[in-house]
DRENTORKOL-3810 file (N, C-alpha, C; in nm, 4 decimals):
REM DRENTORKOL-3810
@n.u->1.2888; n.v->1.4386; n.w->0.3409; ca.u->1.2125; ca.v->1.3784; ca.w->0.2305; c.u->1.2218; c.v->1.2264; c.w->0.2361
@n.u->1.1066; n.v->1.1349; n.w->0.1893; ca.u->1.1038; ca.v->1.0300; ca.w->0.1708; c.u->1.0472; c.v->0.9948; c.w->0.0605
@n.u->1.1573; n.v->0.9091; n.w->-0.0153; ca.u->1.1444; ca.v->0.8251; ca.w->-0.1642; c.u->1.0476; c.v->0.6965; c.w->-0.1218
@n.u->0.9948; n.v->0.6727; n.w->-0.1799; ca.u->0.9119; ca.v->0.5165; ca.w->-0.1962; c.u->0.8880; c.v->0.4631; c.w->-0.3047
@n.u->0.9373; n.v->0.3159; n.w->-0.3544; ca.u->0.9101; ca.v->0.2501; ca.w->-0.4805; c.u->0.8712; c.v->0.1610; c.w->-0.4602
@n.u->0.7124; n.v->0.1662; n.w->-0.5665; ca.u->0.6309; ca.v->-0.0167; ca.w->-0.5404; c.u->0.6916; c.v->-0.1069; c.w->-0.6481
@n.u->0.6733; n.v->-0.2137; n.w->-0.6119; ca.u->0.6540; ca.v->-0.2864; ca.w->-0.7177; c.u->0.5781; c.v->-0.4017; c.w->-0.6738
@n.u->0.5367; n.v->-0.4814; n.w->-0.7793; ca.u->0.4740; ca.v->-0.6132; ca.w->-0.7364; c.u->0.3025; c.v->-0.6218; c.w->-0.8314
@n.u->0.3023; n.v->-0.5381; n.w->-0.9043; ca.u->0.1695; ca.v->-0.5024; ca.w->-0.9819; c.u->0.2260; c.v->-0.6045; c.w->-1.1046
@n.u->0.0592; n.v->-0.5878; n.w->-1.1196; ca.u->0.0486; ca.v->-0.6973; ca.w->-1.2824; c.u->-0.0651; c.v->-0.7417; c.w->-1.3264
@n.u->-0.1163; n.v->-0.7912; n.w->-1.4246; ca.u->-0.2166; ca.v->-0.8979; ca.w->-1.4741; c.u->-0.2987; c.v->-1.0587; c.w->-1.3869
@n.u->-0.3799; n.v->-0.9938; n.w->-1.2946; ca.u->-0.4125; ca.v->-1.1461; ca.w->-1.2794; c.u->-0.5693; c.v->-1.2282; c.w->-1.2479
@n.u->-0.5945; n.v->-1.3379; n.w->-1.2965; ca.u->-0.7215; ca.v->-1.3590; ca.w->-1.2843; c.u->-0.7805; c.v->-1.3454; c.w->-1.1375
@n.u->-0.9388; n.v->-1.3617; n.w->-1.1386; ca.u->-1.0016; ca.v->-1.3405; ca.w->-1.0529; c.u->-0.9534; c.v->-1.4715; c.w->-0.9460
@n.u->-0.9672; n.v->-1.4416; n.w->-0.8281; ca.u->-0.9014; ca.v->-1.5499; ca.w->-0.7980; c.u->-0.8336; c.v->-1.5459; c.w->-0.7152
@n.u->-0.7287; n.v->-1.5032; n.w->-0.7832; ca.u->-0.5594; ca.v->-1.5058; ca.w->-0.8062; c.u->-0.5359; c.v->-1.4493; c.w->-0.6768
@n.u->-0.3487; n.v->-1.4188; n.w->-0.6627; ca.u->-0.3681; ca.v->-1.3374; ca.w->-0.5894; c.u->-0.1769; c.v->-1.2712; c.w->-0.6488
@n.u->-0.1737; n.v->-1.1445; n.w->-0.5260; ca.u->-0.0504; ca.v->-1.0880; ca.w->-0.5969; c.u->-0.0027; c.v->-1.0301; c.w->-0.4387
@n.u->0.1076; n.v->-0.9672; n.w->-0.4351; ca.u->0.2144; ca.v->-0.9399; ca.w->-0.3433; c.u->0.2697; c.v->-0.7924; c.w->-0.4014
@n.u->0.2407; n.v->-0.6801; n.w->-0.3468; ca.u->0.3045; ca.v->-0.5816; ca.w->-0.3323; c.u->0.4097; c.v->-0.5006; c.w->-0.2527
@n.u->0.5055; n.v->-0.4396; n.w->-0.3612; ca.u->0.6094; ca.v->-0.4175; ca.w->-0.1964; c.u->0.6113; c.v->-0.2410; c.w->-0.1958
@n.u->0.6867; n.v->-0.2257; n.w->-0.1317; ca.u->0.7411; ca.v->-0.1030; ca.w->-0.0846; c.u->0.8505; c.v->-0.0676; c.w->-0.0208
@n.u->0.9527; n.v->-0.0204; n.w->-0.0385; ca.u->1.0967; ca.v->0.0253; ca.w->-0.0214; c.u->1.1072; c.v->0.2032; c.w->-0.0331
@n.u->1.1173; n.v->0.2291; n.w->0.1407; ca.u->1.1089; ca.v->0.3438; ca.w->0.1973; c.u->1.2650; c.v->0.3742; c.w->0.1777
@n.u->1.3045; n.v->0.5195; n.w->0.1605; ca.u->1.4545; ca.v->0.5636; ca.w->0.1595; c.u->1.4612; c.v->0.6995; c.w->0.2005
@n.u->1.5913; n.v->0.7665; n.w->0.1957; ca.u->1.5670; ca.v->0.8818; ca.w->0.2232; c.u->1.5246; c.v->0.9453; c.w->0.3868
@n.u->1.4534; n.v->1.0148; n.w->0.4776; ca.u->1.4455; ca.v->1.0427; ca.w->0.5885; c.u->1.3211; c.v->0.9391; c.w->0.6865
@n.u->1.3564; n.v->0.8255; n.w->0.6575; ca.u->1.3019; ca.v->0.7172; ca.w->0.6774; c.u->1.2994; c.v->0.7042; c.w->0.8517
@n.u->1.3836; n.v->0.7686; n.w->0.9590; ca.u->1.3440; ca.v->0.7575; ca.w->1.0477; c.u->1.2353; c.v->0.8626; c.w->1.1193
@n.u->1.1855; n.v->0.9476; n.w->0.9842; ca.u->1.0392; ca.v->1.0211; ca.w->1.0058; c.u->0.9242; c.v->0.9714; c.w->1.0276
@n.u->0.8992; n.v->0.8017; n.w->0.9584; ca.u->0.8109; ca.v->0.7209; ca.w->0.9179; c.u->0.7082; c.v->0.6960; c.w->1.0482
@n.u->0.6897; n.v->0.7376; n.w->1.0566; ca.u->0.5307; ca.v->0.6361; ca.w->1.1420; c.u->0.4531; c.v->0.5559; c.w->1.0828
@n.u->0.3297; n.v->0.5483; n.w->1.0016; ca.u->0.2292; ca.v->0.4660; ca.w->0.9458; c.u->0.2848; c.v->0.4754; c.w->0.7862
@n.u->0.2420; n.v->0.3489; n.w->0.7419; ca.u->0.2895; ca.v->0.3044; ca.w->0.6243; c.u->0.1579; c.v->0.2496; c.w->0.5835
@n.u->0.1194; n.v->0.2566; n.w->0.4257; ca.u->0.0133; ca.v->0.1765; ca.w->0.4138; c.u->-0.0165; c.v->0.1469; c.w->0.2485
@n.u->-0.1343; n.v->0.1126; n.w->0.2185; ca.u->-0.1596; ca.v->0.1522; ca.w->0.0575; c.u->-0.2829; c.v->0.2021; c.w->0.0593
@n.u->-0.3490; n.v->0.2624; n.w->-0.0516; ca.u->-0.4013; ca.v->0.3238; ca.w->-0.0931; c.u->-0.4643; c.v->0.2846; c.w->-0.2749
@n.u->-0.5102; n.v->0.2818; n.w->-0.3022; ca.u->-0.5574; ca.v->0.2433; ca.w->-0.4468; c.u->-0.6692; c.v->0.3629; c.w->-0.5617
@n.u->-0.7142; n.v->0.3465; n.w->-0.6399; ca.u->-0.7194; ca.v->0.4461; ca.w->-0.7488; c.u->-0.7795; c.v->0.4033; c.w->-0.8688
@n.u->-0.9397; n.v->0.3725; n.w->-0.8714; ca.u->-0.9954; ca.v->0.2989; ca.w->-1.0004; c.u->-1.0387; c.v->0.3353; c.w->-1.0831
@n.u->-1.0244; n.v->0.3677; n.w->-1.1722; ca.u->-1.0824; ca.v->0.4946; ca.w->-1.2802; c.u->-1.1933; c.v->0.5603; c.w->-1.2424
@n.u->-1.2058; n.v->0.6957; n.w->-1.2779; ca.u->-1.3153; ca.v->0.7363; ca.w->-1.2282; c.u->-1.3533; c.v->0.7558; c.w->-1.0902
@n.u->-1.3028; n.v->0.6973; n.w->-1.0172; ca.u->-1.3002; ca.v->0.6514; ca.w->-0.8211; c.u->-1.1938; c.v->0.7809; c.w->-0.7820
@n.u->-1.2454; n.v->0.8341; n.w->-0.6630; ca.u->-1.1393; ca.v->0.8606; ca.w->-0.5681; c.u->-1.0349; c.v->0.8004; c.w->-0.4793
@n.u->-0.9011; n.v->0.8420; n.w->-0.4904; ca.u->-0.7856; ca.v->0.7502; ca.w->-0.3734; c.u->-0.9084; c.v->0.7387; c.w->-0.2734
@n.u->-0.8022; n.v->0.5512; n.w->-0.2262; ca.u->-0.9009; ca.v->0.5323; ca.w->-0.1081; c.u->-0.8367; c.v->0.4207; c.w->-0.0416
@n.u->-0.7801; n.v->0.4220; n.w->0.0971; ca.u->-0.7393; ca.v->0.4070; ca.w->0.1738; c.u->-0.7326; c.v->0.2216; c.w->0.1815
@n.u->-0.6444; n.v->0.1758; n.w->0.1602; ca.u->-0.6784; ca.v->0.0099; ca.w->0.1356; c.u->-0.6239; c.v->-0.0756; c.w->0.3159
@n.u->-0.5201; n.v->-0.0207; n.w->0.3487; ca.u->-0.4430; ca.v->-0.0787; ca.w->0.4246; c.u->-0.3570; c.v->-0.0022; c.w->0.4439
@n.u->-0.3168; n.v->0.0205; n.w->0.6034; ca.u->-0.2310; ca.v->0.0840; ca.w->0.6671; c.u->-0.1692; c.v->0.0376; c.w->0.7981
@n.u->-0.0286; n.v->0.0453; n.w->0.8198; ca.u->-0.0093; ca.v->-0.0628; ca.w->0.9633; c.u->0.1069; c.v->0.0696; c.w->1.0423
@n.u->0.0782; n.v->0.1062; n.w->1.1415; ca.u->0.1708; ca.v->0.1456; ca.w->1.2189; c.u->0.3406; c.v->0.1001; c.w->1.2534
@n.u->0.3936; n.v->0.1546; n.w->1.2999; ca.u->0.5292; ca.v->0.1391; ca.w->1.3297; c.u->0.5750; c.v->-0.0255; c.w->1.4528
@n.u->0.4470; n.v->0.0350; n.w->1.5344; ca.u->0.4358; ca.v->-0.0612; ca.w->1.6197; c.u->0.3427; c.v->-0.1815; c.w->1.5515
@n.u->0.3062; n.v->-0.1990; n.w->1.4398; ca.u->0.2717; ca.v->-0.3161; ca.w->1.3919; c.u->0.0686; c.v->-0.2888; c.w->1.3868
@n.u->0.0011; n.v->-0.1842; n.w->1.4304; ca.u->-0.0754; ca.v->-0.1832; ca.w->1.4312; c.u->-0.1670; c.v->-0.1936; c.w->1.2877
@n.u->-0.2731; n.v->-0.2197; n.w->1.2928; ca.u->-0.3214; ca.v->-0.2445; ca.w->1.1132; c.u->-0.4648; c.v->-0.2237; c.w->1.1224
@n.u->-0.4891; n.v->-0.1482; n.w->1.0071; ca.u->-0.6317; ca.v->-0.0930; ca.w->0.9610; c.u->-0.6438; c.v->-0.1673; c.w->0.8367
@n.u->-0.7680; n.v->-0.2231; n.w->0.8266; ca.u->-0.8172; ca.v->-0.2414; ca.w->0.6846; c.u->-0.9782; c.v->-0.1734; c.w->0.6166
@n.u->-0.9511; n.v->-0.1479; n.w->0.5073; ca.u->-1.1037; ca.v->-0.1328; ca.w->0.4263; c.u->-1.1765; c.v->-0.2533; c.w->0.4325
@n.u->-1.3037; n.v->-0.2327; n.w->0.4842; ca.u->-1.3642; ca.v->-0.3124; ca.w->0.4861; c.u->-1.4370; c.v->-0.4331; c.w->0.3640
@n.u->-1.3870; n.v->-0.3388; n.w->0.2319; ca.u->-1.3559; ca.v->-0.4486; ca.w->0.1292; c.u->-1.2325; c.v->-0.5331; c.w->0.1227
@n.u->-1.1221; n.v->-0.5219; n.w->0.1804; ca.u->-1.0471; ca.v->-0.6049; ca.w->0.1681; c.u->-1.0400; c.v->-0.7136; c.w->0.2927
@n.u->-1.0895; n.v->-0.6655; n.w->0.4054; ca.u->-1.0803; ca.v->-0.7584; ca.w->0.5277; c.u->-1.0871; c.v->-0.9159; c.w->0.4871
@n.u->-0.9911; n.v->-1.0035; n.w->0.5554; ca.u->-0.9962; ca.v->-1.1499; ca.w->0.5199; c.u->-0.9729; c.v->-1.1853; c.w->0.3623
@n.u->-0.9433; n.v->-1.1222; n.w->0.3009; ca.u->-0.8349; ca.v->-1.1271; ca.w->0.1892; c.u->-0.6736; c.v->-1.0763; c.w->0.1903
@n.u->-0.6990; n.v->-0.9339; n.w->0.2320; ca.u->-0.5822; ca.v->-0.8659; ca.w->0.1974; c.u->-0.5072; c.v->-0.8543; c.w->0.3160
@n.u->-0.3524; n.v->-0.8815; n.w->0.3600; ca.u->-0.2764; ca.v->-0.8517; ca.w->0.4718; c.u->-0.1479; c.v->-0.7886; c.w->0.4141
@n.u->-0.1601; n.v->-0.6593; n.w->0.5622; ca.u->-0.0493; ca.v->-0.5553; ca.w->0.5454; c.u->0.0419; c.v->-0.6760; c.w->0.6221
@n.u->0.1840; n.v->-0.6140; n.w->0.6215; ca.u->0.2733; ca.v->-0.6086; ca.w->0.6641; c.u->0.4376; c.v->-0.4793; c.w->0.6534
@n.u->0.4972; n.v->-0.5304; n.w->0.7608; ca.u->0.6000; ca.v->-0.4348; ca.w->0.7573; c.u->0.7365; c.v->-0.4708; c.w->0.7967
@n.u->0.8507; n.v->-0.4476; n.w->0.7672; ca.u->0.9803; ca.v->-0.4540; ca.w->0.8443; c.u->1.0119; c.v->-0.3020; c.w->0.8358
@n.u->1.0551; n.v->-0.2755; n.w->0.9693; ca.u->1.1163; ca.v->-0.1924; ca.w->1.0025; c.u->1.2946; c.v->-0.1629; c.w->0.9784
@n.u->1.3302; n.v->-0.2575; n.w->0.9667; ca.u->1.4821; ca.v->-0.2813; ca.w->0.9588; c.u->1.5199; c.v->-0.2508; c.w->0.8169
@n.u->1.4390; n.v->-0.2510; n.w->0.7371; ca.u->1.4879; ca.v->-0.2413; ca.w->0.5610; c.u->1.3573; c.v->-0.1727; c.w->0.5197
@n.u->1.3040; n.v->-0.1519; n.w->0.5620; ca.u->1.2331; ca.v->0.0207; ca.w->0.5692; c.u->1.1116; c.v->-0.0377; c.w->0.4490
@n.u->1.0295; n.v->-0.1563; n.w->0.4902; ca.u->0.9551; ca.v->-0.1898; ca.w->0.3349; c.u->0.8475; c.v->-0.2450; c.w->0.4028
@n.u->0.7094; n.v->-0.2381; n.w->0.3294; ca.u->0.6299; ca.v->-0.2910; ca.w->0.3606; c.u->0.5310; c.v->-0.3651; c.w->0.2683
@n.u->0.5019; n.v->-0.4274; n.w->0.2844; ca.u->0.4141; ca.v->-0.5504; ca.w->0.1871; c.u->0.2564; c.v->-0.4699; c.w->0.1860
@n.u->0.1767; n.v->-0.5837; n.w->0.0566; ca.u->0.0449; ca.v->-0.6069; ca.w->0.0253; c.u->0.0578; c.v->-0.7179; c.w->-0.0071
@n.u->-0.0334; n.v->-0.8696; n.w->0.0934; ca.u->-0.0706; ca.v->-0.9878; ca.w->0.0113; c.u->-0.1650; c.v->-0.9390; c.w->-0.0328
@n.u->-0.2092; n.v->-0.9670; n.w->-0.1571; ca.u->-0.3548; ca.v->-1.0118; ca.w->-0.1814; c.u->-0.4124; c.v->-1.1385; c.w->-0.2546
@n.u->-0.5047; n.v->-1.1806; n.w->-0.1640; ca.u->-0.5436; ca.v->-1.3067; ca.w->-0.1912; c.u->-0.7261; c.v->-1.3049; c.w->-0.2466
@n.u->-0.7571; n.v->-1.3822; n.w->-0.3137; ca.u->-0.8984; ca.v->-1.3970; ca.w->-0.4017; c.u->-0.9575; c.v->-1.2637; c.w->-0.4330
@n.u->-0.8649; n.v->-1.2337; n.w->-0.4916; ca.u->-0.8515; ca.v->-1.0981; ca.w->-0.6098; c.u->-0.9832; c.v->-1.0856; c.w->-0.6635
@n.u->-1.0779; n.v->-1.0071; n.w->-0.7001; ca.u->-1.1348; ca.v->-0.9524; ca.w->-0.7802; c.u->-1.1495; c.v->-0.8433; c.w->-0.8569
@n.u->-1.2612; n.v->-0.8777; n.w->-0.9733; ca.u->-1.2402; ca.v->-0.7118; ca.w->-1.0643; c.u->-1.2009; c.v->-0.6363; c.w->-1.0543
@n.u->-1.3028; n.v->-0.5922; n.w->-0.8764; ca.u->-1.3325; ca.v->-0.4730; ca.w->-0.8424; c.u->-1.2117; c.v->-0.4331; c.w->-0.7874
@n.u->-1.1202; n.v->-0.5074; n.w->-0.7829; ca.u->-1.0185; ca.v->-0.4910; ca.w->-0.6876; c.u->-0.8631; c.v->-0.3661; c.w->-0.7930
@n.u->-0.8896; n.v->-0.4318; n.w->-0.9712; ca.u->-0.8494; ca.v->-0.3445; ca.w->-1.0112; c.u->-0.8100; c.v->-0.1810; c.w->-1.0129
@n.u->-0.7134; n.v->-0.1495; n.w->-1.0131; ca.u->-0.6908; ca.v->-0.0267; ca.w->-0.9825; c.u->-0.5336; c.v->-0.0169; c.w->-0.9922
@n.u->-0.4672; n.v->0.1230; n.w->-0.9745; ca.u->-0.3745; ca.v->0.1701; ca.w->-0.9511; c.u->-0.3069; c.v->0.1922; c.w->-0.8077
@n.u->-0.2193; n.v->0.1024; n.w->-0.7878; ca.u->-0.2037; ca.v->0.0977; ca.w->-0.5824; c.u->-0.0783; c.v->0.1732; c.w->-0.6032
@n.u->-0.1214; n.v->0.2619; n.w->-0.4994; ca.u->-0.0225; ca.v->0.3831; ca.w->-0.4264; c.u->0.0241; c.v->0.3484; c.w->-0.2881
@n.u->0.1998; n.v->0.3204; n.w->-0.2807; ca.u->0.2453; ca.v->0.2850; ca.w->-0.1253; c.u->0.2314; c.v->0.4986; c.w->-0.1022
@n.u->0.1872; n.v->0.4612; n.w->0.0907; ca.u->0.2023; ca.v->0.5999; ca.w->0.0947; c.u->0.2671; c.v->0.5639; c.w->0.2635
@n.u->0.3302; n.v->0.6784; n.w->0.2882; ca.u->0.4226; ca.v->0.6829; ca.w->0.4404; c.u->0.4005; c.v->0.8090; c.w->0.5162
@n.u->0.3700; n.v->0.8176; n.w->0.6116; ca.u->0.3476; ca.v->0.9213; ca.w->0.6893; c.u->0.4702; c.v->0.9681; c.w->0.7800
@n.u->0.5095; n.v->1.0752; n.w->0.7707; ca.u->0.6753; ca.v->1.1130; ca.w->0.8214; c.u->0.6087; c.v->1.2118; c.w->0.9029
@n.u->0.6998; n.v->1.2626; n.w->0.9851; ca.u->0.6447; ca.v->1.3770; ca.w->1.1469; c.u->0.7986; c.v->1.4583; c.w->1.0723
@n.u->0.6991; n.v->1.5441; n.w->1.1028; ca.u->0.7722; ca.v->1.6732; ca.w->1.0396; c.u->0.7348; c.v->1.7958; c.w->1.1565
@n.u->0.8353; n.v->1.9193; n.w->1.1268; ca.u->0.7996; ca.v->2.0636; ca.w->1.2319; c.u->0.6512; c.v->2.0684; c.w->1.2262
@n.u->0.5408; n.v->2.0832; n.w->1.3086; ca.u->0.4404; ca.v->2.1469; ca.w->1.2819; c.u->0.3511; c.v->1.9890; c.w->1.2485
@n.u->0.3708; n.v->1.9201; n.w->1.2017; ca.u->0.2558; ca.v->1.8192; ca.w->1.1915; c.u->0.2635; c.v->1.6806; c.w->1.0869
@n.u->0.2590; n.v->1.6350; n.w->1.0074; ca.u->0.2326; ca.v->1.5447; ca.w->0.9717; c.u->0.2845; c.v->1.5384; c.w->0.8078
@n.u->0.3569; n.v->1.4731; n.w->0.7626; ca.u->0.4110; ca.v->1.4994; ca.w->0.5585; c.u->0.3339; c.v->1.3726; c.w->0.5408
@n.u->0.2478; n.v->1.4283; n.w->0.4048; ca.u->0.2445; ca.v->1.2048; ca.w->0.3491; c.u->0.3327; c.v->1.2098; c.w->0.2176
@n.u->0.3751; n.v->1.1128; n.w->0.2096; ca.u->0.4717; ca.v->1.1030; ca.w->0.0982; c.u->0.4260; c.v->0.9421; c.w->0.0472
@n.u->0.4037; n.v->0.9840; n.w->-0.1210; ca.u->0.3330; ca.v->0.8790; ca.w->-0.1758; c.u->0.4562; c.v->0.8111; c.w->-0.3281
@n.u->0.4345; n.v->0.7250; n.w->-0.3389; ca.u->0.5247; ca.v->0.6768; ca.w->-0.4606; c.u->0.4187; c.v->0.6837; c.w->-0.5797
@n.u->0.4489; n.v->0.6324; n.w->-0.6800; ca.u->0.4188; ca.v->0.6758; ca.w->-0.8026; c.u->0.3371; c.v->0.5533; c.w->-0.8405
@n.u->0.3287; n.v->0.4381; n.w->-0.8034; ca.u->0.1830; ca.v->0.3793; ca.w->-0.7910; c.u->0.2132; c.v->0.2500; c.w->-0.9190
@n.u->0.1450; n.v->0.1564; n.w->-0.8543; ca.u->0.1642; ca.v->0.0091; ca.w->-0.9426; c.u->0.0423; c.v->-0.0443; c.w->-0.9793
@n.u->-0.0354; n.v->-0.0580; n.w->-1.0892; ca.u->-0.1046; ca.v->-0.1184; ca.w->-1.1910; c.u->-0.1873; c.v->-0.2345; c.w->-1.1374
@n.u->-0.2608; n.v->-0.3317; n.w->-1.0933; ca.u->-0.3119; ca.v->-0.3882; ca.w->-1.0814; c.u->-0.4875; c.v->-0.4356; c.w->-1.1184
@n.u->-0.4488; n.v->-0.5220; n.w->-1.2065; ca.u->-0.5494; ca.v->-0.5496; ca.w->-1.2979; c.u->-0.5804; c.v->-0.6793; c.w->-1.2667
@n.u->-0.7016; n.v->-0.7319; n.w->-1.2144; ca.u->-0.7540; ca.v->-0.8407; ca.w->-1.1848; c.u->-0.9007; c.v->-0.8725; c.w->-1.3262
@n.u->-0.8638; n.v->-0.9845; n.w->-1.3767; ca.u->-0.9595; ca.v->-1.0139; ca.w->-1.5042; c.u->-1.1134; c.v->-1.1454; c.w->-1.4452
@n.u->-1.1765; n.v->-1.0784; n.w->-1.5203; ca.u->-1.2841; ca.v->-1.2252; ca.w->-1.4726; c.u->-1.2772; c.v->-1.2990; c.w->-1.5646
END
């Protein structure tokens, strides 16, 4: 099993920008891809940013040239900058981790941090 806790959510104007983290525990040398994920009322989860073990990185094509993943491997955590925040950007962000398990693939998601961008 793998625990994950975000933090780094909050209130901020359009603009703005904010820093999300993530702190992996638990069977942490399962981990392969690490990423976030987000959640806007009404919206389906949807895939924001994800970076491999080896450092590799996917973005949504709404966040490209704003938003950068990152990761350390050594203290098991991985970041969200986000920079010139908007509305739309509001939502509920979910860190999620992909662990290799018998048979195929676990995602294991944390319980998700608040992010509210105002115009």
């Amino acid at each position: 099993q793998v625990q994950l806790v975000e933090s780094g959510g909050g209130l901020v104007q359009a603009g703005g920008s904010l820093r999300l983290s993530c702190a992996a525990s638990g069977s942490v040398f399962s981990i392969n891809a690490m990423g976030w994920y987000r959640q806007a009322p009404g919206k389906q989860r949807e895939l924001v940013a994800d970076i491999t073990s080896g450092g590799s990185t996917n973005y949504a094509d709404s966040v490209k040239g704003r938003f950068t993943i990152s990761r350390d491997n050594a203290i098991n955590t991985v970041w969200l900058q986000m920079n010139s925040l908007k509305p739309e950007d509001t939502a509920v962000y979910y860190c999620n981790a992909k662990g290799r398990v018998v048979g195929g693939i676990m995602n294991y998601w944390g319980k998700g941090t608040l992010v509210t961008v105002s115009s």
